[in-house]
C-alpha positions, 0 to 999 in steps of 0.5 A, spaced: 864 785 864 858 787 864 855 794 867 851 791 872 856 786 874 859 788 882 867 789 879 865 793 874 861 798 878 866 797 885 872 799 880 873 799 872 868 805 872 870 809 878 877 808 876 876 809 868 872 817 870 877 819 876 884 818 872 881 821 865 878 827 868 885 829 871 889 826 865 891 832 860 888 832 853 893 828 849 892 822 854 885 822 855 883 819 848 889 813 849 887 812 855 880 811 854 883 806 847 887 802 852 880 802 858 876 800 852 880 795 850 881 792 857 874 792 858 872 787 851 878 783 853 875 782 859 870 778 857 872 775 849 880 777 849 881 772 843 876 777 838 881 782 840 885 781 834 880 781 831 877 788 831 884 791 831 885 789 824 878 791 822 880 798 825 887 799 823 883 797 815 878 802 817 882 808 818 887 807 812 881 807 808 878 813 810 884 816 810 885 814 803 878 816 800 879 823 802 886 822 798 883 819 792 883 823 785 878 819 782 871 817 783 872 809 781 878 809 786 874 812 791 868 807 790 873 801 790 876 803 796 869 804 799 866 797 797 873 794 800 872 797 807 865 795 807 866 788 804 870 787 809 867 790 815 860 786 812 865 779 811 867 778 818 859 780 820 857 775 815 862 769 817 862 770 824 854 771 825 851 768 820 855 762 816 853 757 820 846 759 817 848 761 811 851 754 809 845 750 813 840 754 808 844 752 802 844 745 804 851 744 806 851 745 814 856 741 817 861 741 811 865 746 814 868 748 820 864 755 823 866 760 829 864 756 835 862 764 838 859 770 836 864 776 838 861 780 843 858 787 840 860 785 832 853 787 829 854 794 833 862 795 832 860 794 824 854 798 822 858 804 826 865 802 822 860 802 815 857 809 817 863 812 818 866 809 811 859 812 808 860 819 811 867 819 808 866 817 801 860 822 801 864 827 804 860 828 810 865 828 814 872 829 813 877 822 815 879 822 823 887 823 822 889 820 828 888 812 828 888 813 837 883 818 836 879 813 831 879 806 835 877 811 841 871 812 836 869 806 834 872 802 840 869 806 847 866 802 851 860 804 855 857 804 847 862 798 844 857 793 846 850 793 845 850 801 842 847 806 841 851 806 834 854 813 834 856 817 829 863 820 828 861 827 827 856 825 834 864 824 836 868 829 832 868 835 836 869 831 843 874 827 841 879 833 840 879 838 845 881 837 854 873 832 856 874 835 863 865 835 865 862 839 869 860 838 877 853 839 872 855 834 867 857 829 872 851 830 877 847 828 870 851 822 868 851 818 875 844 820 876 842 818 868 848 811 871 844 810 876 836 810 873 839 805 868 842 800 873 835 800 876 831 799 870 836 793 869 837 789 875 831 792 878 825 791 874 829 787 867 832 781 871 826 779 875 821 780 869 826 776 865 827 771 872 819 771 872 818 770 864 823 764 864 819 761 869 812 762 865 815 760 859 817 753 862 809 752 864 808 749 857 800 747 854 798 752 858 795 759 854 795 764 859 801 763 861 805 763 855 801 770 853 803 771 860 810 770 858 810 774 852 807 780 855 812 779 861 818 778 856 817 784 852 817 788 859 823 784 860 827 786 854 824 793 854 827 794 861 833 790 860 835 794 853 832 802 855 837 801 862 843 799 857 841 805 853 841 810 859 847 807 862 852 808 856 848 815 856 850 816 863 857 814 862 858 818 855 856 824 860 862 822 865 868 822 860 865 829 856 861 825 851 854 826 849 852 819 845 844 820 842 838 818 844 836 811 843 829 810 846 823 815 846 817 813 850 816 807 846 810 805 848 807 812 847 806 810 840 800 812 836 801 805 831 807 800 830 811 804 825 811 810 830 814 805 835 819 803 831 821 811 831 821 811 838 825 804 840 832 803 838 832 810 834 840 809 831 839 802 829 832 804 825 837 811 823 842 807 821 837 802 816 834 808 814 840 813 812 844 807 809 840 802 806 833 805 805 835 812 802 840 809 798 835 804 795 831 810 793 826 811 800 819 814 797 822 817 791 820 812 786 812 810 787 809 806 791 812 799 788 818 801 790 817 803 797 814 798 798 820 793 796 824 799 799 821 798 805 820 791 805 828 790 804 830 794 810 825 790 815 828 784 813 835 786 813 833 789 821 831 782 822 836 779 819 841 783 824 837 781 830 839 774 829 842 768 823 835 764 823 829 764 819 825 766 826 829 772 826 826 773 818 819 772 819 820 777 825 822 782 821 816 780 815 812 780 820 813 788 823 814 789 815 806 786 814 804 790 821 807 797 819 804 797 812 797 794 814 796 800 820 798 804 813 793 802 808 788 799 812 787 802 820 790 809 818 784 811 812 779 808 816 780 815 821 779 809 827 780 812 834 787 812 837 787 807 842 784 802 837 791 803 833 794 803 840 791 796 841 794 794 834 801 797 835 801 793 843 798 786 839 803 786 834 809 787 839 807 781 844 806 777 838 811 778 835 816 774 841 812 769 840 817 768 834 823 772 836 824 767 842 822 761 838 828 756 837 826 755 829 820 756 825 817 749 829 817 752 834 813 759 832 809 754 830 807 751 837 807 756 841 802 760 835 798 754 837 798 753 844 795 761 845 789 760 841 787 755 843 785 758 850 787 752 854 788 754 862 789 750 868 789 757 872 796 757 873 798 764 871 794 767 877 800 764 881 805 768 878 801 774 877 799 774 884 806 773 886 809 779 882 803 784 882 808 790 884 813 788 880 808 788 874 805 794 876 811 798 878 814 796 870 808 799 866 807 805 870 815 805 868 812 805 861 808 811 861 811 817 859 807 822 864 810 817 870 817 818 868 817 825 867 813 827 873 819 823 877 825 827 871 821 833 874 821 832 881 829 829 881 831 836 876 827 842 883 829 838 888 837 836 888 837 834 896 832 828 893 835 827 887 841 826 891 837 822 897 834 818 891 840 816 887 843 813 892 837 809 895 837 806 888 845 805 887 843 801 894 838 798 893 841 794 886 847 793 889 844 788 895 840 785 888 846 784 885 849 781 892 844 776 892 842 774 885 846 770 879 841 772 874 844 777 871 844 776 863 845 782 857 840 781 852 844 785 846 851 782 848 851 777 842 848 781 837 
């Protein structure tokens, strides 16, 4: 079921927000589990079982690292649950990868699919074991209250990836929102779906066109550019969306893009785009391994693991691998060469957009071949004038997703919705209408980050 999907906004939603703020405290977690399970079996009922197994052992886990007397023990229940968890990931994602790279592709039967939301639904339930071995957070003692946690829905699918003690202290008090916190859910609900079906769709409908016009340079640096607008609308309205919804069941989930495009250089970029996941590698892989504390051969090599790892999350491929390689390169070459040289801030600026359209160029390759192709086809800077066809024909569209981009434009609109609620109010509802007849007349309707 998708948020921008007309059964999901008529009913499932309004429901789900309507009976729990009416519900008592001991009810509103259970129901939440059981909306939030309902929610993923909509779409993938048969991973259901699935994630209940990994829950119950994550629980039981947690609940006995806190028990355990010894650091050993301690230590061999924490590699259990993390090998579990990481087991599924690496068997349902990235065996059929995996065996092709060792030469045994074919040889063994591999999931036909990918479990909708496993990368996100891990990372947290790995996060949470951490805590608990380092006691940074005491065991949830109630197993609904932890499937509530891991599996509640508006974050579930596509993140962000929260924390238990983001969640600790709603999950056990009465989650009744304010007139206030339910004005500010819906109107952030609402700004999410327009990004989505109003500017993420149509790019992603335009760019799929532009990448069909094959040989022609300007069209695929179009097509990246368009691309990379269309994942940046697409993945930023899921993201403030599930914002909007946590808002409405009494949750505040935290922030997962920040102006990104605002960035000063790539690796400014990456602290503003996907803030938990780049949390996520930095706490629980990059510190781990020593972060900066050990010289600069080591940072570097720490560095250059978790931008693999990144990668690697992204996708099973080696596409997704020379992806990460490649913002590992991009991030340190900004470090040791743009940055000393003192150059102006709109040279780094350039550098930091450069390396993020390039950068589809291999993250929308099938394989390495075809990186290679389309790394051809843009420099050879060979046109037949196409491109302005397409440019012409989506000029606004083009025009309204950049100004979207730029951080006074979107707190110039935040201002004027925040002074004038009758606006505000009059805003909204032109929005929810306007998507709704997008949704009413257009099949193109894809969720990037479903599937990863």
């Amino acid at each position: 079921m998708l948020f921008s999907s007309l059964t999901f906004l008529f009913y499932f939603l309004p429901i789900v927000v309507l009976v729990h703020y009416f519900l008592p405290e001991r009810a509103q977690n259970p129901f939440l589990f059981v909306a939030s399970l309902v929610f993923y079996a909509w779409g993938e009922v048969r991973y259901v079982p699935l994630f209940f197994a990994l829950l119950a052992l994550d629980y039981a886990l947690g609940r006995l690292m806190a028990a355990a007397k010894t650091p050993a023990l301690r230590r061999a229940l924490l590699a259990l649950g993390v090998a579990a968890d990481i087991g599924a990931l690496l068997y349902y994602k990235y065996s059929g990868f995996l065996l092709s790279a060792i030469g045994m592709g074919g040889r063994f039967d591999v999931p036909a699919s990918l479990p909708l939301g496993i990368s996100f639904f891990t990372f947290q339930a790995v996060g949470y074991l951490i805590d608990v071995y380092r006691g940074q957070t005491a065991p949830e003692k109630d197993l609904i209250s932890f499937g509530t946690f891991l599996f509640l829905f508006p974050q579930l699918i596509a993140g962000p990836i929260v924390r238990y003690s983001d969640m600790k202290q709603a999950l056990h008090v009465r989650r009744r929102p304010s007139a206030v916190q339910l004005d500010r859910g819906m109107a952030l609900f609402i700004a999410g779906l327009a990004s989505k079906v109003l500017l993420a769709n149509p790019l992603g409908a335009l760019s799929d066109e532009l990448h069909a016009v094959t040989g022609d340079s300007a069209c695929q640096w179009a097509f990246l550019t368009v691309y990379n607008l269309h994942v940046y609308f697409d993945f930023w309205g899921y993201s403030v969306m599930a914002l909007g919804m946590g808002r409405m069941l009494g949750f505040t989930f935290p922030r997962n893009f920040n102006h990104p495009y605002a960035a000063e250089s790539i690796a400014d970029f990456w602290h503003r785009w996907h803030i938990t996941l780049s949390g996520w590698f930095r706490d629980y892989v990059y510190i781990p391994l020593g972060g900066s504390r050990k010289g600069p051969a080591r940072t570097l090599l720490n560095t250059l693991i978790v931008w693999l790892l990144t990668g690697f999350w992204h996708g099973a491929g080696w596409t997704y691998i020379l992806w990460g390689l490649w913002f590992f390169v991009s991030i340190e070459f900004d470090r040791y060469v743009l940055r000393p040289l003192r150059l102006p801030g709109i040279v780094r600026r350039a550098h930091m957009v450069l390396c993020m359209v390039l950068s589809y160029a291999v993250f929308t390759a099938p394989d390495l071949h075809g990186t290679g192709e389309m790394l051809v086809t843009l420099f050879t800077f060979r046109s037949s004038g196409a491109v302005w066809f397409w440019l012409r024909e989506n000029l606004l569209l083009l025009v309204v997703s950049i100004a979207c981009c730029v951080p006074p434009v979107i707190g110039f609109a935040r201002r004027l919705m925040v002074n004038h609620p009758c606006m505000r109010c009059a805003g909204m509802l032109a929005l929810l209408f306007l998507c709704l007849a997008a949704l009413a007349k257009s099949s193109y309707n894809p969720f990037l980050y479903f599937r990863f």
